[in-house]
C-alpha positions as CSV (number, residue, x, y, z in Angstrom):
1,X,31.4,13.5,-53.2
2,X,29.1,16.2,-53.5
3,X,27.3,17.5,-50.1
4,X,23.9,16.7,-51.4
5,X,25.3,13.1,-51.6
6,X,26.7,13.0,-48.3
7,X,23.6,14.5,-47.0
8,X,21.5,11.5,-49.0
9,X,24.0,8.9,-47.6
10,X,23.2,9.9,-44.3
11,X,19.4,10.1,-44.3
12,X,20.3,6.8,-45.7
13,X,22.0,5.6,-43.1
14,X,19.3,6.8,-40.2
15,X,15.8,5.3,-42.0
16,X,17.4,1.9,-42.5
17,X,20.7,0.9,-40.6
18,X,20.0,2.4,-37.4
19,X,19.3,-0.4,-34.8
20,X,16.4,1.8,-34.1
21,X,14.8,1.5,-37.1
22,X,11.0,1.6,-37.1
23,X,10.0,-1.6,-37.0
24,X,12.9,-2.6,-34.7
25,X,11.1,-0.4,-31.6
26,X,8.0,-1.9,-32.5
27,X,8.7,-5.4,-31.4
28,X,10.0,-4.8,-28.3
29,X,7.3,-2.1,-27.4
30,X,4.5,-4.8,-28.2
31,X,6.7,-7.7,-26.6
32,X,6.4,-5.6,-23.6
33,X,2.7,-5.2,-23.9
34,X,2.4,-9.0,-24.1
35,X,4.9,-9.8,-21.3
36,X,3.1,-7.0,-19.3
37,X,-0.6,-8.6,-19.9
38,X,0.4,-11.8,-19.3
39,X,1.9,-10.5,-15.6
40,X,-1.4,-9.1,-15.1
41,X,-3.4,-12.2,-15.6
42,X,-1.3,-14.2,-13.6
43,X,-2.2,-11.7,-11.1
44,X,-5.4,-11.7,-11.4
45,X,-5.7,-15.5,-11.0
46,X,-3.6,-15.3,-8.0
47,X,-6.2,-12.9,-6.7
48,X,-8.7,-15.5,-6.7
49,X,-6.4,-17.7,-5.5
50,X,-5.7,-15.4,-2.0
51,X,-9.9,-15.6,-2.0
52,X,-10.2,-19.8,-1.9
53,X,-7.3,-20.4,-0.3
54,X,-5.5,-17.7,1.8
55,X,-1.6,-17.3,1.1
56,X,-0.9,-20.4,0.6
57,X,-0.5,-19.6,-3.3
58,X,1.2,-22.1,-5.6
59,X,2.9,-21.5,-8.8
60,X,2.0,-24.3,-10.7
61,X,-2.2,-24.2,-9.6
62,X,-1.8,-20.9,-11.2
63,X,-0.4,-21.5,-14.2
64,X,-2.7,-24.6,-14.3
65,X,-5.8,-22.3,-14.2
66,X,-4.0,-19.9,-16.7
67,X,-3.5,-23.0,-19.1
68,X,0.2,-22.9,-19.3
69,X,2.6,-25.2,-18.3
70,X,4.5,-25.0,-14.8
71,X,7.2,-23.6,-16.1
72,X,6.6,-21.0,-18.0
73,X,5.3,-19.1,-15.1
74,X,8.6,-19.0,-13.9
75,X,9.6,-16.7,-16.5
76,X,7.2,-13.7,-15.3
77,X,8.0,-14.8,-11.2
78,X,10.6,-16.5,-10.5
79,X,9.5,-18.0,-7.5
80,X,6.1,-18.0,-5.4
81,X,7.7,-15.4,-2.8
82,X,8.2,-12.7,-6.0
83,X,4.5,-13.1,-6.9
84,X,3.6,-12.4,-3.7
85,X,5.4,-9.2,-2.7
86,X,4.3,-7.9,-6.1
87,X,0.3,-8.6,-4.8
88,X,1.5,-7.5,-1.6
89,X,3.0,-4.3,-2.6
90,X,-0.4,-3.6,-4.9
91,X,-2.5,-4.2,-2.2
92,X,-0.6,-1.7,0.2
93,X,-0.5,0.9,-2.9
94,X,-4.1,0.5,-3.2
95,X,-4.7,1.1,0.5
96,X,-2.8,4.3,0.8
97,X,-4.5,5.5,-2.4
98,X,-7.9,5.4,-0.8
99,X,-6.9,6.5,2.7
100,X,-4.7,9.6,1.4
101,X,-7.5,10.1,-1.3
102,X,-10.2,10.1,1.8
103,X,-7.7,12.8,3.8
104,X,-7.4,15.0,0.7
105,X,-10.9,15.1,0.2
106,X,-11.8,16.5,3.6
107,X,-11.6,20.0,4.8
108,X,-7.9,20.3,5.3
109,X,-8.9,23.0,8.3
110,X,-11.1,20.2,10.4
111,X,-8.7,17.6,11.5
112,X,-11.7,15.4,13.6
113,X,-12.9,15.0,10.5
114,X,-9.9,14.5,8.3
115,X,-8.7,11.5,11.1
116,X,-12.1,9.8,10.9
117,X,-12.5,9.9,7.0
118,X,-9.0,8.4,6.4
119,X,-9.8,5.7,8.9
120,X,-13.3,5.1,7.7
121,X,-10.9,4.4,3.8
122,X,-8.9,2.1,5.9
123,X,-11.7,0.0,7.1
124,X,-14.0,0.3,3.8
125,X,-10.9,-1.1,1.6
126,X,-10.5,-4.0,3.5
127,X,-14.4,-4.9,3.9
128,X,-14.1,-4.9,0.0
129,X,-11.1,-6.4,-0.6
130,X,-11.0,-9.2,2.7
131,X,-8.0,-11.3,1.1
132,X,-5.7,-8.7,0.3
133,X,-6.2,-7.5,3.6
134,X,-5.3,-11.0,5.2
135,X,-2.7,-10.9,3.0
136,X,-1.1,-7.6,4.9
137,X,-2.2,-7.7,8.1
138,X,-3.0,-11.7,8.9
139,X,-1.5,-15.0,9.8
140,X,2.1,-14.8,8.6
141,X,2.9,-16.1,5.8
142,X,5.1,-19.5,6.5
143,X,8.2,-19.3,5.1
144,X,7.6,-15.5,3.4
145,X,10.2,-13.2,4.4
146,X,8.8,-9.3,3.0
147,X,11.6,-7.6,1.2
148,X,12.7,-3.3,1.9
149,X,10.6,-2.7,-0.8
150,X,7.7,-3.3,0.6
151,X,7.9,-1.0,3.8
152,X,7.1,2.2,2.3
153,X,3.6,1.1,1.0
154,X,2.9,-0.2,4.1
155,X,4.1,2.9,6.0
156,X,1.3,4.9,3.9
157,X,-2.0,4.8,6.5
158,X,0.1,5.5,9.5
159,X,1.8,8.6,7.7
160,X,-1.3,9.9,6.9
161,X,-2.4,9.9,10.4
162,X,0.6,11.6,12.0
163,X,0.2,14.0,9.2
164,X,-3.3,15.3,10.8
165,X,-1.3,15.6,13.6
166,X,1.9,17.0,12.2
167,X,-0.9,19.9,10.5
168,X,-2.8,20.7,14.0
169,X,0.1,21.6,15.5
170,X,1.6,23.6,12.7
171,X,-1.4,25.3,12.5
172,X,-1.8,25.9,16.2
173,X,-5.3,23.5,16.3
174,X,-3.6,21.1,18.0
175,X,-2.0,21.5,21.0
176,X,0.5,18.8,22.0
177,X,0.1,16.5,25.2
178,X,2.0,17.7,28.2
179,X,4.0,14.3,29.1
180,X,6.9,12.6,29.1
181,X,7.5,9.0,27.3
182,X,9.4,6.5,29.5
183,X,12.5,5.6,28.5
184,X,13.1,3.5,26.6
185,X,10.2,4.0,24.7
186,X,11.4,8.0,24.6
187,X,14.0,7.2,22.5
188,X,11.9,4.4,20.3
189,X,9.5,7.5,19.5
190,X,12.2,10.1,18.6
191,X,13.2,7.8,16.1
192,X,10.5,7.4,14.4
193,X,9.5,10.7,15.0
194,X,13.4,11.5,12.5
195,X,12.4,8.6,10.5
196,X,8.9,10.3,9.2
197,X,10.5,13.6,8.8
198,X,7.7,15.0,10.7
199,X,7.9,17.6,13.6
200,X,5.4,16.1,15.6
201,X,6.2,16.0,19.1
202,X,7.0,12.5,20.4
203,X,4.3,12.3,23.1
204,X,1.9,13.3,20.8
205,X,3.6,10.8,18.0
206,X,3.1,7.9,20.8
207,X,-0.3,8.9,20.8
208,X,-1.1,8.6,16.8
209,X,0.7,5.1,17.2
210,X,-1.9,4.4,19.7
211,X,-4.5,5.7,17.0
212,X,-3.2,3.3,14.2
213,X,-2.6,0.5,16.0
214,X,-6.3,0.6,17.2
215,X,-7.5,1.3,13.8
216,X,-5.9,-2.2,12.6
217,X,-7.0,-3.9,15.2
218,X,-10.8,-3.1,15.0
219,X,-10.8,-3.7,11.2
220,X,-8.7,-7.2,11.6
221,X,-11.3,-7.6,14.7
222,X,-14.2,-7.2,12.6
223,X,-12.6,-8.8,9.3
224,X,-12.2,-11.8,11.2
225,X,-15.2,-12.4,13.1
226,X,-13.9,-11.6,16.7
227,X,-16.4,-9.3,17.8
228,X,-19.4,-9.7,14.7
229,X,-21.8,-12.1,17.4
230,X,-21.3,-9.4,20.4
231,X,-21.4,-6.2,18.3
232,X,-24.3,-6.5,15.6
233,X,-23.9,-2.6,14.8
234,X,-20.5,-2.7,13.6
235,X,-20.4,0.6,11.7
236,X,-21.3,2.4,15.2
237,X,-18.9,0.5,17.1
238,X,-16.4,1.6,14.5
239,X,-16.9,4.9,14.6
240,X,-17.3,5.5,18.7
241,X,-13.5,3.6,18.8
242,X,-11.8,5.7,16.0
243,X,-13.6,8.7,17.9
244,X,-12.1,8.0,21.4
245,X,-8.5,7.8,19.2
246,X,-9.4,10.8,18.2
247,X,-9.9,12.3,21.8
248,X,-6.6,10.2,22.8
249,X,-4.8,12.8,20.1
250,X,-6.1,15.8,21.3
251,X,-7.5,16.4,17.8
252,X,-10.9,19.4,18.5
């Protein structure tokens, strides 16, 4: 056999026998879009779901409302639990986008104001988005157990804290408190403080803890009507509280 007809035999062999033949890559490719859509609505629905009626989210009222039968929603989550860690991880992703995207849009020099933009991002995402929030940071969820995979996401706002802090001191603006922890929270600190990565010293870590804890608590506070009746001006309130967390970390 001549080359020319060995060559032939293989271009042959690529356009048409290969299992990756043109048309075979487009049918999975658009089998993905579909199965990828179809995720999205039942997503969505759930959504409104969290808005009516809390966590409490069943399978089959969703797929009701999506028109398909019961089971076949089993084949995009296998259980109720998978849909929600898969709203639950969204929802965290979406709040550490807007409070890192808050931080990165201050002046990276004036850490006051870098600490009270990322917390005012914290508090405006979950006044707009109330039942993702209450998904996070309410009522437990009976019988939900949150998997690994979920703790990074979460971990987000509270990194982006302790890294205003972790930059005042590298930058000398932020000078560290002179204390000592009690044991055994000492040792509960300097954990964390090798879990983050961060060199941030561990009084001053205890402090930012402090600082994000607070943060939470006024925005679940507010978010669920604990203080609205005794504190009208809520946007002042908010900002006078993330201030004195402010002062609490030393930040100038």
């Amino acid at each position: 056999m001549r080359a020319s007809q060995v060559k032939s035999s293989a271009l042959s062999f690529d356009c048409c026998s290969h299992p990756w033949h043109s048309e075979g890559m487009v049918a999975p490719s658009l089998r993905a879009r579909v199965r990828a859509g179809m995720i999205e609505e039942i997503k969505t629905v759930a959504r409104r779901h969290l808005d009516t009626d809390g966590a409490n989210l069943s399978l089959r009222a969703v797929a009701r409302d999506l028109g398909m039968v019961s089971s076949a929603i089993y084949r995009y989550f296998p259980s109720r639990d998978d849909l929600l860690t898969a709203l639950i991880l969204e929802a965290y992703d979406a709040l550490g986008d807007a409070v890192e995207a808050a931080d990165a849009a201050a002046d990276r020099a004036d850490l006051r104001g870098r600490w009270l933009a990322a917390c005012r991002a914290a508090r405006a995402w979950a006044l707009a988005h109330p039942a993702e929030y209450a998904l996070l940071y309410g009522s437990p969820v009976p019988g939900y157990a949150a998997p690994d995979d979920t703790v990074a996401p979460a971990q987000r706002p509270p990194v982006t804290l302790v890294g205003i802090l972790r930059d005042g001191v590298a930058t000398g603006r932020l000078a560290p408190p002179d204390e000592e922890l009690p044991e055994p929270l000492r040792g509960d600190v300097a954990e964390l403080v090798e879990l983050l990565g961060m060199d941030v010293p561990p009084a001053l870590l205890a402090r930012g803890m402090a600082g994000w804890t607070q943060l939470f608590g006024l925005i679940s506070f507010e978010l669920f009507g604990r203080i609205n009746r005794a504190l009208p001006h809520r946007d002042e309130y908010f900002d006078h509280q993330i201030g004195l967390m402010a002062d609490l970390a030393g930040l100038p």
